[in-house]
C-alpha positions in Angstrom: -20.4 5.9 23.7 -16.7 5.5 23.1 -15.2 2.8 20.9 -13.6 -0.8 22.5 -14.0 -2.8 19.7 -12.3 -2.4 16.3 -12.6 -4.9 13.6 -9.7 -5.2 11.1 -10.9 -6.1 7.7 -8.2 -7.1 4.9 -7.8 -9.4 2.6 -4.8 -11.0 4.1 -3.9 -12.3 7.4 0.0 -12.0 6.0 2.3 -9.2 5.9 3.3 -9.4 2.7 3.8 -5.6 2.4 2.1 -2.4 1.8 -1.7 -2.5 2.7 -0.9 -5.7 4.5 1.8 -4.4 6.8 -0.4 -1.3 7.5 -3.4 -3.2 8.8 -1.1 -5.9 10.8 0.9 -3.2 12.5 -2.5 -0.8 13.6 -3.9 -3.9 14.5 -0.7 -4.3 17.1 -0.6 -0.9 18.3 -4.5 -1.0 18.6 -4.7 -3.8 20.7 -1.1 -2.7 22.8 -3.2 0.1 23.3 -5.8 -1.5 25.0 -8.6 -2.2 22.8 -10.4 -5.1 21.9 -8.8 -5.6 18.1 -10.5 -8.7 15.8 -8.8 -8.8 12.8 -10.9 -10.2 10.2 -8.5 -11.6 6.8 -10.0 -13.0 3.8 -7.6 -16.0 2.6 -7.0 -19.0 4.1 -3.1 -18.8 5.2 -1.2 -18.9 8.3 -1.2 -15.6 10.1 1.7 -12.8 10.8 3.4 -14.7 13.9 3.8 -11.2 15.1 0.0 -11.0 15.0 -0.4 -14.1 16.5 1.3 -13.6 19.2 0.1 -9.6 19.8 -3.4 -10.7 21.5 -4.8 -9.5 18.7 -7.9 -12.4 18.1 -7.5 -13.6 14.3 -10.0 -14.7 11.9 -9.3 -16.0 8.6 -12.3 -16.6 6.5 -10.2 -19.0 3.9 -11.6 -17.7 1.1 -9.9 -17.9 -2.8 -7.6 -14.9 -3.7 -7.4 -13.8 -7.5 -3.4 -13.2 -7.0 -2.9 -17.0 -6.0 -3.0 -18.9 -9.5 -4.4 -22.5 -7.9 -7.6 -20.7 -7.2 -8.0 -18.1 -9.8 -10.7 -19.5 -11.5 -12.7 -20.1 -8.6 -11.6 -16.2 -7.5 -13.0 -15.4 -11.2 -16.4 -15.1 -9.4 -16.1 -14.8 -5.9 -13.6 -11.5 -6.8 -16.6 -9.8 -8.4 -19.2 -10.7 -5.2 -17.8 -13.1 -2.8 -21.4 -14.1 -0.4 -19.1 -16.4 1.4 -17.0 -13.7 2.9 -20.0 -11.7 3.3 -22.0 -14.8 5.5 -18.6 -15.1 7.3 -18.2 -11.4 8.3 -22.0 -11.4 9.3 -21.2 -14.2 11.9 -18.5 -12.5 13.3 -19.9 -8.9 13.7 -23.0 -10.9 15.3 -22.4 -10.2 18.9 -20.7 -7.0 18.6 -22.3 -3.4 19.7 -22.6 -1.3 16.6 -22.4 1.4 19.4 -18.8 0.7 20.3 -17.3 -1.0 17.6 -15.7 0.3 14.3 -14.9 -1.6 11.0 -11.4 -0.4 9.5 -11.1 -1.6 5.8 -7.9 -2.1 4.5 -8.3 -4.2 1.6 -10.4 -5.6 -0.6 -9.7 -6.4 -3.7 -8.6 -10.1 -4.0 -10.4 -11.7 -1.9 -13.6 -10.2 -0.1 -15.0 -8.3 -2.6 -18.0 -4.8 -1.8 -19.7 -8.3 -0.7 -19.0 -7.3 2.7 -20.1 -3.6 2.9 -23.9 -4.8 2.6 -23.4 -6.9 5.7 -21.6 -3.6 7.4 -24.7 -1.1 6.7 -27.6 -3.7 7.7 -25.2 -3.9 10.8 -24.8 -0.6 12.2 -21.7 -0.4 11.7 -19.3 2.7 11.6 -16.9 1.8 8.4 -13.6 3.8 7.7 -11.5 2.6 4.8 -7.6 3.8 4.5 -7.0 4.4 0.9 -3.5 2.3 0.5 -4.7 2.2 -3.0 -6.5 3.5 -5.9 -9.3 0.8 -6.2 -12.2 2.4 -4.6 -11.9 4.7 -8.3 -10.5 3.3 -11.0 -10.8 -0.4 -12.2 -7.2 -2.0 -12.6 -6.0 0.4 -9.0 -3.7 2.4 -10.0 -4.6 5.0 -12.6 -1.6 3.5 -14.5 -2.1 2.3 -18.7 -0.2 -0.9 -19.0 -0.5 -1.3 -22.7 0.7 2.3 -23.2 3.2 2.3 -20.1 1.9 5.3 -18.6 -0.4 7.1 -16.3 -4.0 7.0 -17.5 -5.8 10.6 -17.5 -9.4 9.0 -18.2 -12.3 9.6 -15.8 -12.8 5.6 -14.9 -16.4 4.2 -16.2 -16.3 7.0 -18.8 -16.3 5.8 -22.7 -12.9 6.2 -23.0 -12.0 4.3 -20.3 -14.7 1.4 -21.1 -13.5 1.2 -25.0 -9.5 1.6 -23.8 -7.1 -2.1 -23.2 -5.4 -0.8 -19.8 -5.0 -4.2 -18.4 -1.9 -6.0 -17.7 -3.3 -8.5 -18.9 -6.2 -9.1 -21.6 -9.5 -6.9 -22.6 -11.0 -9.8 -21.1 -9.3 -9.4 -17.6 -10.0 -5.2 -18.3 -13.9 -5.8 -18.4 -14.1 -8.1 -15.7 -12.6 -5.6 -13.6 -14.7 -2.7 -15.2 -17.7 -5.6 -13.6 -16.3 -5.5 -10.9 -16.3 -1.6 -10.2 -20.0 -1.5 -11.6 -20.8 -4.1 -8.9 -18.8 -2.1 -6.5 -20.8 1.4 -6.7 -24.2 -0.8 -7.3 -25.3 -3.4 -5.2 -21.8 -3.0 -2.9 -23.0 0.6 -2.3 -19.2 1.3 -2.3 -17.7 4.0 -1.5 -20.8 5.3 -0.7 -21.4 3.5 2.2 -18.1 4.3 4.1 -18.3 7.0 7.0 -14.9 8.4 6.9 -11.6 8.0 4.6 -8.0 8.3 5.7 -5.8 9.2 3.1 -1.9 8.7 3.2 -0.2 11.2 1.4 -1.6 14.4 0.2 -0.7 13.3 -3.7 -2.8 10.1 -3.8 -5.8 12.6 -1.8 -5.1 15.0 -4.3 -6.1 12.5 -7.0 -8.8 10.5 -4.9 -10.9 13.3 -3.1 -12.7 14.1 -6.5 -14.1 10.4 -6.9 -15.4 10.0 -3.3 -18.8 11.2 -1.6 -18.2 15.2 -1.1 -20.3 14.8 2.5 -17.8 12.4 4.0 -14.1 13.5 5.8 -11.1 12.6 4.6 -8.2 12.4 7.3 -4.6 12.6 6.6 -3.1 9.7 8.7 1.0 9.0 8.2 1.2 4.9 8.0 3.6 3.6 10.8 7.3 3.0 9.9 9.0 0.3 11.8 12.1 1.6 13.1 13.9 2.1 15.9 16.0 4.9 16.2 20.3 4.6 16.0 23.1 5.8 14.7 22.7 6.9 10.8 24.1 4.7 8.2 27.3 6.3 6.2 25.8 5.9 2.9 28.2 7.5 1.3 31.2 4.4 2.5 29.2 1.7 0.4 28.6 0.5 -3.0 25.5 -0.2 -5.5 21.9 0.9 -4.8 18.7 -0.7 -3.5 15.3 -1.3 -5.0 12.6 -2.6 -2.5 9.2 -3.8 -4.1 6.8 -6.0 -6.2 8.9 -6.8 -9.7 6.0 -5.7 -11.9 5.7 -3.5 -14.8 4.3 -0.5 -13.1 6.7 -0.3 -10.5 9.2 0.2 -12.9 12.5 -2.2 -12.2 12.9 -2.9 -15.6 13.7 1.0 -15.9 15.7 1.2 -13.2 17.9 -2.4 -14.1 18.4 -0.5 -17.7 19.0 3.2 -16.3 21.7 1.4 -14.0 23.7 -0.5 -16.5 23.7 2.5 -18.6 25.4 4.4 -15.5 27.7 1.7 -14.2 26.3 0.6 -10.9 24.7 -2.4 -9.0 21.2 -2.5 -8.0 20.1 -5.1 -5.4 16.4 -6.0 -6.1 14.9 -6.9 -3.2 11.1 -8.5 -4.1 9.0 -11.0 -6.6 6.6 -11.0 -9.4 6.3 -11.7 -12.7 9.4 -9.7 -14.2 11.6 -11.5 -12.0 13.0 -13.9 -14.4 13.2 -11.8 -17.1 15.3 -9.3 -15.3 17.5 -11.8 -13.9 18.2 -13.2 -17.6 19.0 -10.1 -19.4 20.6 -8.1 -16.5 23.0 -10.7 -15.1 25.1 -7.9 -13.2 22.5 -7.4 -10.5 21.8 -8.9 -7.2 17.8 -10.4 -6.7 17.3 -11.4 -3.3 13.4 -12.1 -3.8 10.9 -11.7 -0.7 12.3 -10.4 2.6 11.5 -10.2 6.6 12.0 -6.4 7.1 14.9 -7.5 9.7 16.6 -8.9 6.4 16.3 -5.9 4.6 17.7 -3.7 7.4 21.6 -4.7 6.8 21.0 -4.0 2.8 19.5 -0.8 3.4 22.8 -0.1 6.0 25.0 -1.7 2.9 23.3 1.0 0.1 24.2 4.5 -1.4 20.6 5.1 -1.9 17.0 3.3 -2.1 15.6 4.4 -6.0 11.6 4.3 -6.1 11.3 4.1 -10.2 7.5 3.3 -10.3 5.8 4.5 -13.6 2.4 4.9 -11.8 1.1 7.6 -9.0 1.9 5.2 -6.4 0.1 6.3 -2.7 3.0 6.9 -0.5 6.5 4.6 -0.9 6.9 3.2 3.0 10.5 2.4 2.2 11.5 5.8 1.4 10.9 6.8 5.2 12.3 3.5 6.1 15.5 4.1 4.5 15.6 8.2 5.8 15.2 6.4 9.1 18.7 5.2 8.9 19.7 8.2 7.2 19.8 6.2 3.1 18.7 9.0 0.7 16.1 8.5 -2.1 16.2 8.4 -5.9 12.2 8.9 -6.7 10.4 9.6 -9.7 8.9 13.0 -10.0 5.5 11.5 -10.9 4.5 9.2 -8.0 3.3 10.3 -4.2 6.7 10.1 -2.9 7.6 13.1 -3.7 5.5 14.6 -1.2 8.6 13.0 1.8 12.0 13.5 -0.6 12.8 16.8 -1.0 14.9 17.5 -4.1 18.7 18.3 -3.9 17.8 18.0 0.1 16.7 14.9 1.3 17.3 12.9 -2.2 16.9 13.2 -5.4 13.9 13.4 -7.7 14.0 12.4 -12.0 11.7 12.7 -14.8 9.5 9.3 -14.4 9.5 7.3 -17.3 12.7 8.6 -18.8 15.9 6.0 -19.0 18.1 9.3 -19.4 17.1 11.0 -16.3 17.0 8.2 -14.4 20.8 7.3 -15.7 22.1 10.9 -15.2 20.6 11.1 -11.7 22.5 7.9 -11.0 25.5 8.8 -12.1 25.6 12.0 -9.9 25.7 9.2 -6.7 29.1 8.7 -7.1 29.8 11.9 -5.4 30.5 11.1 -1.9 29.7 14.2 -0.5 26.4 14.6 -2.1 25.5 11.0 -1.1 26.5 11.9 2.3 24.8 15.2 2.8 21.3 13.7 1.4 21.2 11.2 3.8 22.5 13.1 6.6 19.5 15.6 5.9 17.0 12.4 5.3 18.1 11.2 9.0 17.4 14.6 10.4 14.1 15.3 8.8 12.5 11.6 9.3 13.8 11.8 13.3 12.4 15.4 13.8 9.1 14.3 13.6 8.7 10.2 13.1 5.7 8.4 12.4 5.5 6.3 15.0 3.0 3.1 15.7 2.0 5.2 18.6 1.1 8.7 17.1 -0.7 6.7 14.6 -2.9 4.8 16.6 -3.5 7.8 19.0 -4.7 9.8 15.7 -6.9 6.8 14.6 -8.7 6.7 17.7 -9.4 10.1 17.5 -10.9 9.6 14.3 -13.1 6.1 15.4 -14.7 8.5 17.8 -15.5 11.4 16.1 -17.5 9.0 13.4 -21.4 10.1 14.1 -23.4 7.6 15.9 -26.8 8.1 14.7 -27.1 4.7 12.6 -25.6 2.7 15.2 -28.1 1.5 18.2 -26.5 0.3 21.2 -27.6 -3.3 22.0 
């Protein structure tokens, strides 16, 4: 039987980026497409008007996030096994065929919980989970050592990952989480229990495939980029460079603010979190616009001589470098996270040793060169228009993956 129904699970009904923006904008195209889309989001808060007004029906199961400090402590417990999201998701898949409907996962980590894939499997339910991050393997997400500022090598649950401080935080915060992941592959029967995976780079595949059931396909599905397509920016007629992303340590702006005083420019930070105040205070020379609307951004990419991506972790993909190829703004990446796999060195943008002040500072100092500037993002214009991700290719490959799914566990009602 073919699909009609897809359930959206995430743990947001906000686009507040990434995972978030993902989910919101399949849901969309899903639903423009001509499919019954519910889209099912864990907290409490006003929804995406632009998925309020898409058709798309919208649940929100107002449940406690760990990232929102007034209800951490309650989120201490509900994080590790949330049964409220669970009874609220069982309500809502209630009526539904198992025979013609499909659960997408987006998200899951602040606010539903492996709660939910219990409820999924007694269902009937087809499950396919985009990996937008590193959670479904390693316990703080991201393969990334904050103590030690650096990628972490160890195999997660091993010894050396259980008796090693990774957190951001506290060992406290590191064994909840470590809970949490034990809870995930027991009782949660996570990732076990999901029927297909789409990946979104080959890098963060590359580093996934080897912790996920060996009997279940992995697709390779290009998240959306919203963009239209006009004339190319002239990159190489403006000033100062852009950075576009959470302000916390992995993500490395604290490198970048450093690696750019060093070489004499301006970097616009556009984003929040908890190094926001700290950077503003002791690098006074940059601009910090905080959160905003994708339209906002849009004139600041137009107004930039390149977008730098500094993280100091793996990262999955990087959706701003093909936003900013889009209007033809090259990329200054680190040659450690997934975005190398859409920035082509010395062709489409630049690439520097991640981690290291020095090659970040000599790579940005090699952007005062007009013409270089101007051929990079010439090139990143043609490359990203030759073959754009569109909303539409995306949801015409998703489909195709909802109905190759096997069938055998789910009875038509």
């Amino acid at each position: 039987m073919q699909i009609s129904t897809i359930v959206v699970l995430t743990d947001s009904v906000r686009n507040n980026g990434g995972a978030a923006k993902v989910a919101l904008q399949s849901a969309i195209g899903l639903c423009q497409a001509g499919y019954r889309v519910i889209f099912v989001g864990g907290e409490g808060e006003p929804a995406d008007p632009e998925l309020e007004s898409s058709g798309v029906e919208i649940v929100s199961l107002g449940q406690p996030s760990i990232s929102d400090p007034s209800t951490r402590r309650k989120a201490f417990f509900t994080g590790l096994w949330n049964p409220d999201a669970a009874r609220g998701l069982k309500d809502i898949l209630a009526p539904l065929d198992p025979a013609t409907t499909v659960i997408h996962l987006h998200s899951w980590s602040k606010v539903l919980s492996t709660s939910i894939i219990p409820v999924i499997r007694q269902g009937r339910f087809r499950l396919v989970l985009t990996l937008h991050d590193y959670f479904t393997a390693c316990p703080n997400g991201g393969f990334y050592d904050y103590k030690a500022k650096r990628i972490c090598h160890r195999k997660p649950l091993s010894a050396a990952c259980l008796s090693c401080n990774c957190d951001a935080r506290h060992s406290v915060h590191k064994m909840w989480r470590v809970t949490r992941q034990v809870i995930q592959h027991g009782p949660g029967h996570f990732p076990a229990s999901v029927d297909a995976f789409i990946s979104v780079s080959d890098f963060s595949q590359r580093i996934l495939q080897p912790f996920l059931p060996r009997e279940k396909p992995v697709y390779r599905i290009d998240n959306p980029i919203e963009c239209a397509k006009s004339p190319a920016s002239q990159p190489a007629q403006t000033n100062g460079i852009l950075y576009i992303g959470r302000l916390s340590p992995e993500k490395g702006p604290q490198l970048l603010a450093a690696a750019a005083r060093d070489a004499g420019v301006q970097v616009t930070f556009v984003g929040d979190g908890e190094l926001k105040a700290r950077l503003q205070s002791t690098y006074p020379e940059h601009k910090f616009a905080g959160w905003l609307s994708f339209s906002d951004i849009l004139p600041l990419i137009d107004q930039t001589r390149a977008l730098v991506l500094p993280s100091l972790w793996y990262e999955t993909l990087g959706l701003t470098v093909l936003e900013c190829a889009a209007r033809g703004v090259p990329a200054v990446v680190a040659d450690s996270c997934a975005a190398t796999d859409v920035v082509a060195h010395e062709e489409t943008g630049l690439l520097f040793s991640g981690g290291d002040q020095g090659s970040l500072t000599q790579t940005l100092r090699r952007l005062i060169d007009n013409e270089l500037v101007a051929r990079l993002g010439s090139a990143a214009y043609n490359r990203f228009w030759a073959a754009p991700p569109t909303l539409e290719k995306h949801v015409k490959t998703l489909l195709k993956v909802y109905n190759r799914l096997p069938c055998s566990h789910a009875t038509p009602r």
